[in-house]
C-alpha positions as CSV (number, residue, x, y, z in Angstrom):
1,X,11.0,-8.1,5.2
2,X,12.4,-10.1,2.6
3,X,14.8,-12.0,5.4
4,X,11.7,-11.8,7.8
5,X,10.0,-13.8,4.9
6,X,12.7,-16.6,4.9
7,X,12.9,-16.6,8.5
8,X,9.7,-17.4,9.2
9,X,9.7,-20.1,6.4
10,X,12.2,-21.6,7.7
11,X,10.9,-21.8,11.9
12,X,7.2,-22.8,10.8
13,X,5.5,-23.4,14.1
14,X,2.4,-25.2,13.4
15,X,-0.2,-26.5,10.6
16,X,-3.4,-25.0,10.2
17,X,-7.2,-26.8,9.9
18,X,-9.6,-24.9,7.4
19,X,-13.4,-24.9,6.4
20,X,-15.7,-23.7,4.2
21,X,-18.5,-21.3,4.6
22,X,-19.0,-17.5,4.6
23,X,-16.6,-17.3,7.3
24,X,-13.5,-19.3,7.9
25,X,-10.9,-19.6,10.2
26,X,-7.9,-21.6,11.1
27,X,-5.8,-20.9,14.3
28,X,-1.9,-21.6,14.9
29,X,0.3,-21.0,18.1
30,X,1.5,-17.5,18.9
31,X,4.9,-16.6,19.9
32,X,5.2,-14.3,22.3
33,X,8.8,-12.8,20.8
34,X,6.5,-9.7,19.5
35,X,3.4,-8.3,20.2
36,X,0.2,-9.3,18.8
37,X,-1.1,-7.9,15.6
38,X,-3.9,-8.3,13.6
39,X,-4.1,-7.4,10.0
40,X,-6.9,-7.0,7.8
41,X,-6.9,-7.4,4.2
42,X,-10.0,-5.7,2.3
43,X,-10.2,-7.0,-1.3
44,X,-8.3,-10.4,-0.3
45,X,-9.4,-12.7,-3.2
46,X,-8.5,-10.0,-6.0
47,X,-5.4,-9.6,-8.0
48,X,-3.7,-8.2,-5.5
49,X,-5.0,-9.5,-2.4
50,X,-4.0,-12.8,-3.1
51,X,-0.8,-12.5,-3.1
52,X,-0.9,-10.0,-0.7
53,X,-2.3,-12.4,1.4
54,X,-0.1,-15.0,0.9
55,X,3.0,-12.5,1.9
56,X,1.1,-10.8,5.4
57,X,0.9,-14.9,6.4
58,X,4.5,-14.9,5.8
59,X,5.4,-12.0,7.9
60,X,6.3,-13.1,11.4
61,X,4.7,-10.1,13.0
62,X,1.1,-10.8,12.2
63,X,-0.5,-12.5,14.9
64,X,-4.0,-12.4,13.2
65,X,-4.4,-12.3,9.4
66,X,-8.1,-11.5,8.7
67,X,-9.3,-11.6,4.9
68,X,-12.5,-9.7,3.4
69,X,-14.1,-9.4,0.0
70,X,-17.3,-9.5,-1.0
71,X,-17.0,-13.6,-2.7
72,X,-14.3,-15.9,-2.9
73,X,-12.5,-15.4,0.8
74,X,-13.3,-18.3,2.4
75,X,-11.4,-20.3,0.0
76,X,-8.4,-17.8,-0.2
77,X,-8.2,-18.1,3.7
78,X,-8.4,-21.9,3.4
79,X,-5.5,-22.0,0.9
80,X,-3.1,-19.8,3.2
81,X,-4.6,-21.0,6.4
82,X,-2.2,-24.4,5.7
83,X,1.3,-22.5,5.3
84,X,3.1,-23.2,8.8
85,X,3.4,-19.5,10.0
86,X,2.3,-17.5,13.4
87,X,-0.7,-16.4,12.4
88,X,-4.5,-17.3,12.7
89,X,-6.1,-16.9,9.5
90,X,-9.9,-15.6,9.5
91,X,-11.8,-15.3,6.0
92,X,-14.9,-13.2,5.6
93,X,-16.9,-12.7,2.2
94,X,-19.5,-10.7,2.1
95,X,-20.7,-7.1,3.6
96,X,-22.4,-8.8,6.6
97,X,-19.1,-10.2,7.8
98,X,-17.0,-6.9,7.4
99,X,-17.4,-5.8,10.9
100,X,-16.4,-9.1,12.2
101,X,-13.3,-9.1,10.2
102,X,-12.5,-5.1,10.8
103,X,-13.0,-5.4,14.5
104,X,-9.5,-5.2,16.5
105,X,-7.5,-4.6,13.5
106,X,-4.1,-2.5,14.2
107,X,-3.3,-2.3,10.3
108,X,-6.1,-2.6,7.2
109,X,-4.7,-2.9,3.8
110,X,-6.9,-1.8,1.1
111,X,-6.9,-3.7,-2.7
112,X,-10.2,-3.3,-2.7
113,X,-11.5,-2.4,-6.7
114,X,-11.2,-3.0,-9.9
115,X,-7.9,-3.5,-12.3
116,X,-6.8,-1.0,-14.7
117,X,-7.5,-2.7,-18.4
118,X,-5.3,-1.1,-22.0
119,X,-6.4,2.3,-22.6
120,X,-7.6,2.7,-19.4
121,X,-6.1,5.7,-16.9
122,X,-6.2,5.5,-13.0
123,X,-8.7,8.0,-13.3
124,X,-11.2,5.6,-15.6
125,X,-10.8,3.7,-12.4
126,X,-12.7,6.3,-10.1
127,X,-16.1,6.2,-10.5
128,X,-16.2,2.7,-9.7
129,X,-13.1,2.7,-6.7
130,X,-14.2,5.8,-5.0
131,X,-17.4,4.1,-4.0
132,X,-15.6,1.2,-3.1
133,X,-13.3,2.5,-0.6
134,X,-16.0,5.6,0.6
135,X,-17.9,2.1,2.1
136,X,-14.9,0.2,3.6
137,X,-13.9,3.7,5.3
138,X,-17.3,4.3,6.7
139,X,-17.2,0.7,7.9
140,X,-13.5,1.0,9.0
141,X,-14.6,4.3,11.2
142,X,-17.1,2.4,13.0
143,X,-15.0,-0.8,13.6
144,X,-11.3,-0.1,14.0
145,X,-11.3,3.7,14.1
146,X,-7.3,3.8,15.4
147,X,-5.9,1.1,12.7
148,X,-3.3,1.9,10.4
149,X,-5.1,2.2,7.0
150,X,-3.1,1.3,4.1
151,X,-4.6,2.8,0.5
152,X,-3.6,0.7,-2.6
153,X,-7.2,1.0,-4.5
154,X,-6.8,3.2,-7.1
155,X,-6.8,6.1,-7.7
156,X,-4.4,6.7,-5.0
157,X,-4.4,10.7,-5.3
158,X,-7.7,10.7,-4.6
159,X,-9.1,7.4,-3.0
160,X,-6.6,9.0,0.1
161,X,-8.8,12.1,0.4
162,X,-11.7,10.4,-0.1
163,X,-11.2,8.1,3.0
164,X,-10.0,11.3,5.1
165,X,-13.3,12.8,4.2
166,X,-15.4,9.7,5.7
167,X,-13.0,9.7,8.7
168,X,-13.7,13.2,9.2
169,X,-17.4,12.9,9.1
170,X,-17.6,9.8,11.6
171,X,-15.2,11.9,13.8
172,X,-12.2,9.3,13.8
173,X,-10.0,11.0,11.6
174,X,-6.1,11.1,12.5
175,X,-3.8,11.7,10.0
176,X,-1.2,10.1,11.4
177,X,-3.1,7.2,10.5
178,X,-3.7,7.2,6.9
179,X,-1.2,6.3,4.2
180,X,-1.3,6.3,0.0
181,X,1.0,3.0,-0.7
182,X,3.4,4.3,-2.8
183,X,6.0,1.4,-2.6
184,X,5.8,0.1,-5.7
185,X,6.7,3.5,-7.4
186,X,9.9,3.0,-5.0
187,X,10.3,-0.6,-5.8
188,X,10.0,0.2,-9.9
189,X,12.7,3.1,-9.3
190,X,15.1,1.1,-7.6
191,X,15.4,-1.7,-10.1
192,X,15.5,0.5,-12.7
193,X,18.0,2.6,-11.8
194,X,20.2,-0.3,-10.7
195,X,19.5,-2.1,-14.0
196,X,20.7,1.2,-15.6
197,X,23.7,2.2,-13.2
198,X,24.4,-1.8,-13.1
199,X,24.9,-2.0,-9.0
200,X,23.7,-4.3,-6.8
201,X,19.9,-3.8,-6.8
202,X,19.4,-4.8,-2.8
203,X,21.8,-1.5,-1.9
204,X,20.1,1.0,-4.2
205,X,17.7,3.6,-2.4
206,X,15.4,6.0,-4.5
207,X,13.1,8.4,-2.8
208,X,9.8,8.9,-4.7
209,X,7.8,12.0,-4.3
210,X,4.5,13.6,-5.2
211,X,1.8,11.5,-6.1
212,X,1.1,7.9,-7.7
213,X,-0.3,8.4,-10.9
214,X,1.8,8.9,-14.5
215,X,3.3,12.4,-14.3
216,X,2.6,13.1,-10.1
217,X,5.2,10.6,-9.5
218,X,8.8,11.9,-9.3
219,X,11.7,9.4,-8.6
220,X,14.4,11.8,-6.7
221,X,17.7,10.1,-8.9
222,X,19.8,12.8,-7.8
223,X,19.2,11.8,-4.4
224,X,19.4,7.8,-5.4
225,X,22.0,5.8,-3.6
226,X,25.0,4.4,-4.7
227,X,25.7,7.2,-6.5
228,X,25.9,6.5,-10.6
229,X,27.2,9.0,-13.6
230,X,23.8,9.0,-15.5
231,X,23.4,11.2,-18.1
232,X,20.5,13.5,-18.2
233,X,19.0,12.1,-20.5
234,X,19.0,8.2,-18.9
235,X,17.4,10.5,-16.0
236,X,14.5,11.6,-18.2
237,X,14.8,8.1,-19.5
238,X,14.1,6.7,-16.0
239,X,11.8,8.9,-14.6
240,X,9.0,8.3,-17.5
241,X,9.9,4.4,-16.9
242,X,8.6,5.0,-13.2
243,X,5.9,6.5,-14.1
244,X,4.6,4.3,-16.6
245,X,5.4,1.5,-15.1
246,X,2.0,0.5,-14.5
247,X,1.3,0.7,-18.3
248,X,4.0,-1.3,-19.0
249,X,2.8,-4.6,-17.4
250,X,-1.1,-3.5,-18.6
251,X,0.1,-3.9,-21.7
252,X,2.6,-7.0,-21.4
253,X,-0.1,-8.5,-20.1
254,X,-2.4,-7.7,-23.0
255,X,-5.4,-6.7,-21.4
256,X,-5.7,-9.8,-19.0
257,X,-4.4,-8.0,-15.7
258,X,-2.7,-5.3,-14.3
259,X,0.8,-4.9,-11.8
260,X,-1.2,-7.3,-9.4
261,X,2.2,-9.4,-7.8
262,X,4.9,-6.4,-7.7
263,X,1.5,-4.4,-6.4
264,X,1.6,-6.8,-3.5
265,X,5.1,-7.1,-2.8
266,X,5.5,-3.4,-2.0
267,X,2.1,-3.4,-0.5
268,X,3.6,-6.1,1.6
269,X,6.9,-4.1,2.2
270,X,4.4,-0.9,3.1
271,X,2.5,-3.3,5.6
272,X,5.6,-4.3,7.4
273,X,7.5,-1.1,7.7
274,X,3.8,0.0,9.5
275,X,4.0,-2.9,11.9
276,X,7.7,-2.3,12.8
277,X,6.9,1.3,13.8
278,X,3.8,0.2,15.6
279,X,6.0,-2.2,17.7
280,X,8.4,0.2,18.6
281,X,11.5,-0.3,16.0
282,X,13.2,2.8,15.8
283,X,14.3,4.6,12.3
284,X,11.8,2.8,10.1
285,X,11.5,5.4,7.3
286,X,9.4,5.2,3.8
287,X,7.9,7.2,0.9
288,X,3.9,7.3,1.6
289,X,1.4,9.6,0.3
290,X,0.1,11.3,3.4
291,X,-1.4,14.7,4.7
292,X,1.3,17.0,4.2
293,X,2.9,20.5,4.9
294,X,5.9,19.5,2.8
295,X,4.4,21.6,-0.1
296,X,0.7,23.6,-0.8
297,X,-0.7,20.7,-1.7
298,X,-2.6,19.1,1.4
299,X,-1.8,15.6,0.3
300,X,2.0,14.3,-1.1
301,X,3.8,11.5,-1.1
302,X,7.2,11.8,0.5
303,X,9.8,9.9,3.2
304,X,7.8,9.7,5.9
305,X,9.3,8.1,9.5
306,X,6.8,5.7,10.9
307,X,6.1,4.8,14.8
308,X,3.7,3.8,17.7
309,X,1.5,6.5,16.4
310,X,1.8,5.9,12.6
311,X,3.4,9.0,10.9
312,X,5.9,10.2,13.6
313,X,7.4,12.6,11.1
314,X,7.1,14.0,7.4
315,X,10.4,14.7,6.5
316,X,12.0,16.9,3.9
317,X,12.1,16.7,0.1
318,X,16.0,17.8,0.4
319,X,17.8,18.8,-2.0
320,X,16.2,18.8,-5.7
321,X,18.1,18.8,-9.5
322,X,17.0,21.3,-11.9
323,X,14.9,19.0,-13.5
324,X,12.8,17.5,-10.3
325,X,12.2,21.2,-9.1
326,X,11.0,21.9,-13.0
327,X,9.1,18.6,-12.8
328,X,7.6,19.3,-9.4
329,X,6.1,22.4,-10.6
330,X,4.9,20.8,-13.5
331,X,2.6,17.9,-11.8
332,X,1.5,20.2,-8.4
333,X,-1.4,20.8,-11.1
334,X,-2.6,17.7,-12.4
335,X,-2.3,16.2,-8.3
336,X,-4.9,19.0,-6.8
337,X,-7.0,18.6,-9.0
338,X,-7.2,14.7,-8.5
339,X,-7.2,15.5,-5.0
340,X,-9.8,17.9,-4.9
341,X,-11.8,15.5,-7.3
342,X,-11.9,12.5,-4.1
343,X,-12.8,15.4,-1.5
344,X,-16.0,16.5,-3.9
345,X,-17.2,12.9,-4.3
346,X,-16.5,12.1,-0.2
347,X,-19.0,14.9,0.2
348,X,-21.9,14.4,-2.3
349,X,-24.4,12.8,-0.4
């Protein structure tokens, strides 16, 4: 994506006209290179969804870049609108104007919710989330039922079984459709491990299994590409990195924001790798937290190979150290029960 991203910079096709109400949008030229695609963007003037925005109008495969929250869109969809990229740019702010920016939508990215704050756990966040994402899912159902849903709201482990529980209910639910964005766990492993093994960053690959949440994620280093003499204990080391990763900016950030811009760079990554597979690129592989017969569990994050359909295959967890088997076991636990936690709230009410 990242060359995508310069690419498209660099062939700009046309300027954009904005507005300002409720509803908003700007049109540029198409190309008709790729197919067209819509994206949807549910939380757009957030944290995350800003940027996020700014990176899905950068992406030369988005034909139609449609941005929701409930305030603040209009302007957000205004500001991108002007960058001189292929797509149209819609904003919509408020709940009367989700259907209108739902409908058509081949891929909806979810930043919907609030940001973690010091002290506070992805589970603090749930209360609050669930109900967030339990009403864009029940809207999604009715307006786009075959997109590509993309979860970032968090909690992850269980906002994902919450929306599969809505889909279920309204009868759309395919779970070759639904996807936990587990990116940035990727993203954070990769740098780290190249920072650590000291090799060029762009050729490391880490797989990232499990969950996305403190101890349910498990960065696969034995697996990690190029191969690096790490001692166990840098192993350790880097795994609880991963896994706090999320902490760490919380707290560098002193309680005025979360991981809000590397949030939407792999949800960004995530987005792109979905819209590859939906136009037929073959071979597009990466770690999502999907329904899954990889383990017990009936949700888990691991490589998944993406296509027309959305999850063409869950592959493997191949082979495991010592210490990921021991740490596998240790976090099945701790995952269940937050997925078992979003499939109780789906169904109260």
């Amino acid at each position: 994506m990242r060359t995508s991203i310069v690419r498209s910079v660099q062939s700009a096709i046309a300027r954009s006209r904005s507005s300002s109400s409720t509803y908003v949008c700007a049109r540029t030229y198409s190309s008709d290179s790729v197919p067209e695609r819509k994206v949807a963007v549910l939380g757009a003037a957030g944290g995350i969804g800003q940027p996020l925005a700014l990176l899905m109008k950068l992406n030369p495969l988005v034909s139609k870049l449609s941005l929701y929250d409930i305030a603040g869109t209009p302007g957000v969809a205004a500001d991108v609108s002007h960058i001189n990229t292929r797509s149209e740019v819609c904003g919509y702010a408020g709940e009367e104007h989700l259907g209108k920016a739902l409908e058509g939508a081949d891929v909806v990215i979810i930043p919907a919710g609030v940001p973690r704050k010091p002290g506070m756990t992805r589970d603090d966040l749930f209360n609050i989330n669930a109900g967030i994402v339990k009403s864009l899912c029940t809207a999604i159902a009715k307006y786009c039922p075959h997109a590509l849903v993309n979860m970032i709201s968090n909690p992850v482990n269980s906002t994902v079984p919450i929306a599969a529980e809505v889909f279920k209910k309204a009868g759309t639910y395919d779970e070759k459709r639904l996807f936990g964005v587990t990116t940035l766990d990727v993203v954070r492993a990769k740098t780290f491990y190249a920072g650590k093994a000291n090799v060029n960053v762009a050729e490391v690959n880490v797989p990232v299994i499990g969950g996305h949440a403190g101890i349910t994620i498990l960065p696969l280093f034995s697996q990690a590409t190029p191969k690096a003499n790490l001692s166990d204990e840098d192993i350790k080391a880097l795994t609880k990195r991963t896994q706090d990763g999320g902490t760490e900016v919380v707290e560098a950030k002193a309680g005025k924001g979360s991981a809000t811009l590397s949030m939407a760079y792999a949800g960004a990554i995530f987005a792109d790798a979905c819209l590859k597979g939906l136009n037929g690129v073959p071979d597009v592989v990466e770690c999502s937290y999907v329904q899954s017969n990889v383990t017990e569990l009936p949700f888990f994050a691991s490589k998944v190979r993406l296509g027309k359909n959305g999850v063409e295959e869950v592959l493997g967890l191949g082979p495991l150290s010592d210490y990921e088997k021991e740490t596998l076991e240790s976090l099945k636990p701790e995952l269940l029960s937050s997925i078992e936690k979003g499939i109780k709230f789906a169904n109260q009410s």
